[in-house]
C-alpha positions in Angstrom: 0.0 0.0 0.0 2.4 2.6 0.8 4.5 1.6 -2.0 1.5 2.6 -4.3 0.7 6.1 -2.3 4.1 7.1 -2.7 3.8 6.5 -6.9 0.5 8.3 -6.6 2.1 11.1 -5.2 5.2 11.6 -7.3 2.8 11.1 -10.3 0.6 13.9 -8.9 3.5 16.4 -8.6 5.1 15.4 -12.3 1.3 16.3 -13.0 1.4 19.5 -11.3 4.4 20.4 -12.9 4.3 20.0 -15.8 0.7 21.8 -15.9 2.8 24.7 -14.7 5.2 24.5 -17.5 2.4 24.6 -20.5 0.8 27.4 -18.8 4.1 29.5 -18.8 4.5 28.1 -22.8 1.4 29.5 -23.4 1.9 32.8 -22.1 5.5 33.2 -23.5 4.7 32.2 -26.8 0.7 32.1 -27.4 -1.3 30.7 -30.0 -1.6 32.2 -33.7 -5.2 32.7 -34.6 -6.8 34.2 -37.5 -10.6 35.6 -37.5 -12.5 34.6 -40.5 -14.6 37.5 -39.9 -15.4 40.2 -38.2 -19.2 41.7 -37.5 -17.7 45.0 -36.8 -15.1 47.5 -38.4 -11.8 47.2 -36.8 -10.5 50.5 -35.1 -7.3 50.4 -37.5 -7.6 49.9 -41.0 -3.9 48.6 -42.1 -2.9 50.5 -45.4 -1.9 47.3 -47.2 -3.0 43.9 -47.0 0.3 42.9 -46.0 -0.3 39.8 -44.1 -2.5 38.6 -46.8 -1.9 34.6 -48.4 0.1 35.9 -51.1 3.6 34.0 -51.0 6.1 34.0 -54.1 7.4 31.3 -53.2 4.4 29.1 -54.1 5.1 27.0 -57.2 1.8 28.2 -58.4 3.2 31.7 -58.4 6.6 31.5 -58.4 7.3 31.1 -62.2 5.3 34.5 -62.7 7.1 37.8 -63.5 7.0 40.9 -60.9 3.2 41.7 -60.7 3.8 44.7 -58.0 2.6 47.2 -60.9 -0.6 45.6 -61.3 -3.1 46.4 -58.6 -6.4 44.3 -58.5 -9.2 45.6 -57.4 -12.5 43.6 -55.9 -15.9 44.9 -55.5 -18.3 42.9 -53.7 -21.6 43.1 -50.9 -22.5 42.1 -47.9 -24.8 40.2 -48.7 -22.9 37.9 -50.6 -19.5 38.5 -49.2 -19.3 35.1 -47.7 -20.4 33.2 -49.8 -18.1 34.2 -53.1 -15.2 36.2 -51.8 -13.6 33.6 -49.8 -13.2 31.2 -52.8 -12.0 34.2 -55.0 -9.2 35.1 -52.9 -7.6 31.1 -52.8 -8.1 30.3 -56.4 -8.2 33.4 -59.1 -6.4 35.8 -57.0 -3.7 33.8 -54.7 -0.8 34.9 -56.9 -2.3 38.9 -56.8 0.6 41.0 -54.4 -2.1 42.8 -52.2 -5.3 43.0 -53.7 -7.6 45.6 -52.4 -11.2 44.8 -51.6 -14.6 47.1 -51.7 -18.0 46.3 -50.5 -20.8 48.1 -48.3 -19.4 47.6 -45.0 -15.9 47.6 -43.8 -14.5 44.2 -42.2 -12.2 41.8 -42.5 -12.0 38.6 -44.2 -9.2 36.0 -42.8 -6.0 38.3 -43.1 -7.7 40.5 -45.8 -9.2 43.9 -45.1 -12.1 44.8 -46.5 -13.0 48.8 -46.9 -16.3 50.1 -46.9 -16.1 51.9 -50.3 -19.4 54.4 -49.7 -17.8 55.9 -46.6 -17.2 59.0 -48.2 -20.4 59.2 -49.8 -22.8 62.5 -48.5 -23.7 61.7 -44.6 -27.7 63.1 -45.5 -27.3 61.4 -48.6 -26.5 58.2 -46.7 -28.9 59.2 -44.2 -32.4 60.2 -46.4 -32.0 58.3 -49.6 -34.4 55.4 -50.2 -31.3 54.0 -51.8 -29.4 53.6 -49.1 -31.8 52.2 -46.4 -30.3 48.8 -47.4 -27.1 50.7 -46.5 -28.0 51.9 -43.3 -29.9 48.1 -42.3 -26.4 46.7 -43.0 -24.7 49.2 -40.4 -27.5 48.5 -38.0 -27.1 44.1 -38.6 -23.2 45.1 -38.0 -23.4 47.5 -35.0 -26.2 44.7 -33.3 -23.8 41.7 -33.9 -26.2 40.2 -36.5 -25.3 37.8 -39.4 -25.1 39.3 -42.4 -25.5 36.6 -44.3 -29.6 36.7 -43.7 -29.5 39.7 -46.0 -28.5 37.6 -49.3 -32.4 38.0 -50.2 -32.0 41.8 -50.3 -31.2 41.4 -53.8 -32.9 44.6 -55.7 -31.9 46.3 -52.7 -28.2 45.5 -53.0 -28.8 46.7 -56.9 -30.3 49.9 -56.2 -26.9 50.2 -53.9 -24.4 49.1 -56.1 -24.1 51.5 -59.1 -22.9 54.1 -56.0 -19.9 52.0 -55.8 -17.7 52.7 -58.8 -16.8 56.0 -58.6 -16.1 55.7 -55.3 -14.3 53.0 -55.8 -12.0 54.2 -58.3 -11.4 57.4 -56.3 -10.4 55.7 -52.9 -7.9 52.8 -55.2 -6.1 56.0 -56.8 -6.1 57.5 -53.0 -5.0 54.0 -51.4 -2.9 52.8 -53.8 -1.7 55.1 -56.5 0.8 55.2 -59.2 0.3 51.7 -60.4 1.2 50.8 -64.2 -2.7 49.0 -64.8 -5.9 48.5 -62.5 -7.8 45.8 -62.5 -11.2 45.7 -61.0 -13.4 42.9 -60.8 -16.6 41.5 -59.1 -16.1 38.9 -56.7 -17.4 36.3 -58.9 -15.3 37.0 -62.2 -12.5 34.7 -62.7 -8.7 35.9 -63.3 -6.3 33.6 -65.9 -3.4 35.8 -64.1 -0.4 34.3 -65.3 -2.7 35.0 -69.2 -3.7 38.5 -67.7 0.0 39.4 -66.8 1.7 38.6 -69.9 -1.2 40.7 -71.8 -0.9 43.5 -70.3 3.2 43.4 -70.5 1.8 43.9 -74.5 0.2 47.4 -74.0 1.5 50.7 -72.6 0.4 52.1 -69.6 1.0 55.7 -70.2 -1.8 55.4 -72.0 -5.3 56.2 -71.4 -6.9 52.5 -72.1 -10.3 51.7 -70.4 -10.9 48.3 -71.9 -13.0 45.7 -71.3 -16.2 43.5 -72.4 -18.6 46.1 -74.0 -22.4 46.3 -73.4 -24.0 48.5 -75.0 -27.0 50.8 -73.1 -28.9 53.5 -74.4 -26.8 53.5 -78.3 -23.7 53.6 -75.7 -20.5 50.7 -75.2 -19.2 50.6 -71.7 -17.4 47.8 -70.3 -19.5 45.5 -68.1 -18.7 45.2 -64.8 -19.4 41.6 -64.3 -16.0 40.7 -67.1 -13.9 42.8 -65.3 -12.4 46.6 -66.1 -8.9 47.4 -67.0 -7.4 50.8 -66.5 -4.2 52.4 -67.2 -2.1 54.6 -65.2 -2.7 57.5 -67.5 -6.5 56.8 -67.5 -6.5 57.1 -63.8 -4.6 60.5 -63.9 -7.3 61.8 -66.3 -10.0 60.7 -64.9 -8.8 62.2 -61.6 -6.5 64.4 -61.2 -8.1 68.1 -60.7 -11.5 66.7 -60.0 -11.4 66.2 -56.4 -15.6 66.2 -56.7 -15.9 63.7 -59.1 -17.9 61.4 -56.8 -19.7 63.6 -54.7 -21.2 65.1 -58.4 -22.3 62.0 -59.9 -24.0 60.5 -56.8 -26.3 63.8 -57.4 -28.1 62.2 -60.4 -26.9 58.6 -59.4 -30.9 57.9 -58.4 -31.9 58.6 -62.3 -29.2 55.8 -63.2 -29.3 51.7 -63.5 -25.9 50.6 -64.5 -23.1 51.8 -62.1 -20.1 50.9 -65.0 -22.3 52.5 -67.3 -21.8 55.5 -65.1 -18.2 54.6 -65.0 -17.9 54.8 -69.0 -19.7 58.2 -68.7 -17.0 59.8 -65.8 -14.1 58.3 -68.1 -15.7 59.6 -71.4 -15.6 63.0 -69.9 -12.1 63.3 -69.3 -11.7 62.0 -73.1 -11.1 58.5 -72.3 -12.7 55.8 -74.7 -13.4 52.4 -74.4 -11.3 49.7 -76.0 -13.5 47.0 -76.5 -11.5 43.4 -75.6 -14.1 40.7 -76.1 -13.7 37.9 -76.0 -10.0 38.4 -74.1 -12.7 39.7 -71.3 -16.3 38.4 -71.0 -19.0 37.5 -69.0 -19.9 33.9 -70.2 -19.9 30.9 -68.1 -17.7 27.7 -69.1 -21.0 26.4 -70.6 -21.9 29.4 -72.1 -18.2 30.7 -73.6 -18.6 30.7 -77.3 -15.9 28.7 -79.3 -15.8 27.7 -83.0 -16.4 30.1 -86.1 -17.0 33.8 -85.1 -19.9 35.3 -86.7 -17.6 37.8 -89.1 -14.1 37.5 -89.0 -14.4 33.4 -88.8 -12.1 33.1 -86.2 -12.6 31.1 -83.3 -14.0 33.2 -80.4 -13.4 31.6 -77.5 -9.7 31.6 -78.1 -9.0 34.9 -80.1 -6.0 37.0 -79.2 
C-alpha cells in the first residue's frame, strides 16, 4: 500500500508540474489565430494587405514575373461577401501581391481587409435616400452583432446600392494605392487567368489612357461590363482624376436617375476624353457552358480563343 501512495504522489506532482510548464509556454509564446470575420469594423484599418496569403514562393506563383505594378481591385456586398469572396481570394487571385477589396461595409475577411467603399459618400445622402436604407440596415445588422448573411435575399436592394460604388471606388484605389502601371477591378465572382492576364498586359502601354473591357451596349452607348472585369491604365487614372477632387460627390447627385453603375463609370471616363477599347472575348462575362468557341460570326475566327 504505501509503495503505491508514494507513486501516486510523485505522479501527482510530475502532474502538477508540468501543468505549470504549458501554462508558462502558453503565455510566453501564445497561439496564432486568425478571424475569419469580423461583425464589426476594426479600429485600425492597415494601409496594405500585408499579411494577406500571397507568398512568391508558391510553385503556383513563383514562375510568374514581378506583378507589383498591377493592382487588383475587388468589389463585392454584404450580402454575398461570404459566400463568393472567400473562394475568389484562394483560387483566381492567390498569386495577386495585395489586392484591395470594396464592399458596403468595412471588415475583415481572414487576413484580408475589406473597406467600406461608400464611406465618403454624403452623410444626408446616406442618411435620407431610399437608396441607401439597405445601407443603413447593413450598419445596424453590423453595430447589433447580427449575421449578415440573412441579407443575401435583399437582392434589388443590393442593386439599387451598387451603381454608387464605382466611382467611389476608383477614387479611394487611386487614393490608397496610387501610381500603379494597370488597374484591374473585378466583381467577386469573375475569374482571373493571371499568369494569361499578366503577360497581356506586358503587350500594352500604360502611359496610355486605355479603359478596356467586355462592352455592353445601353442607351446606343459601349461601356465595359462590370461583371467581365475593367482594365485601366495609369494614364487613364490620372485623367479621370487628377483636378476633379468632386468627381464622386457630383455624380452620386443624379446617381438615383441611373441603372448601370459601370455605365456610369464609361460616362465619368468619357468625360475626361477616355474611350473604351473593347477586348471581347479576351474579357467576358460567359460561363464555361456558355463561352462561345468555334467560327465567329464575321471574321471566322474562333472566339473563345481569339487573341
Amino acid at each position: 500500500m504505501t509503495r503505491f501512495i508514494c507513486s501516486g504522489r510523485i505522479l501527482g506532482g510530475t502532474a502538477i508540474l508540468l501543468s505549470t510548464i504549458l501554462i508558462l509556454l502558453v503565455f510566453v509564446h501564445p497561439p496564432q489565430t486568425r478571424i475569419l470575420h469580423s461583425s464589426s469594423p476594426q479600429t485600425t484599418s492597415p494601409t496594405h494587405n500585408s499579411s494577406s496569403t500571397w507568398n512568391p514562393n508558391d510553385v503556383r506563383c513563383s514562375g510568374l514575373p514581378d506583378t507589383s505594378h498591377i493592382q487588383v481591385v475587388v468589389k463585392t456586398g454584404s450580402n454575398i461577401i461570404y459566400d463568393k469572396l472567400p473562394t475568389q481570394l484562394l483560387t483566381a487571385l492567390r498569386c495577386c501581391q495585395d489586392p484591395l477589396i470594396f464592399a458596403d461595409s468595412e471588415q475583415d475577411i481572414g487576413a484580408y481587409h475589406v473597406y467600406d467603399v461608400l464611406a465618403n459618400v454624403n452623410e444626408t445622402l446616406k442618411a435620407t435616400h431610399p437608396d441607401f436604407a439597405y445601407y443603413r440596415t447593413i450598419k445596424e445588422y453590423l453595430s447589433a452583432g447580427r449575421d449578415i448573411r440573412q441579407l443575401r435575399t435583399s437582392r434589388q436592394a443590393a442593386w439599387d446600392l451598387d451603381k454608387y460604388k464605382f466611382i467611389h471606388m476608383l477614387v479611394q484605389t487611386w487614393e490608397r494605392r496610387p501610381g500603379h502601371d494597370w488597374y484591374v477591378f473585378v466583381e467577386a465572382d469573375t475569374y482571373l487567368f493571371w499568369g494569361n492576364l499578366v503577360q497581356w498586359l506586358a503587350r500594352m502601354d500604360p502611359a496610355k489612357p486605355l479603359y478596356l473591357g467586355s462592352a455592353a451596349t445601353f442607351q446606343t452607348q459601349k461601356f465595359a461590363h462590370g461583371g467581365s472585369g475593367v482594365i485601366l491604365s495609369r494614364e487613364a487614372m490620372k485623367r479621370v482624376l487628377y483636378g476633379d477632387a468632386d468627381l464622386a460627390a457630383r455624380y452620386d447627385e443624379h446617381m438615383h436617375d441611373e441603372i448601370y453603375g459601370d455605365y456610369v463609370l464609361m460616362k465619368a471616363l468619357k468625360e475626361k476624353g477616355v474611350e473604351l477599347t473593347n477586348k471581347w472575348p479576351m474579357m467576358q462575362g460567359e460561363k464555361q457552358n456558355t463561352l462561345p468557341f468555334g467560327p465567329g460570326p464575321d471574321s471566322g475566327s474562333d472566339m473563345g480563343v481569339s487573341p
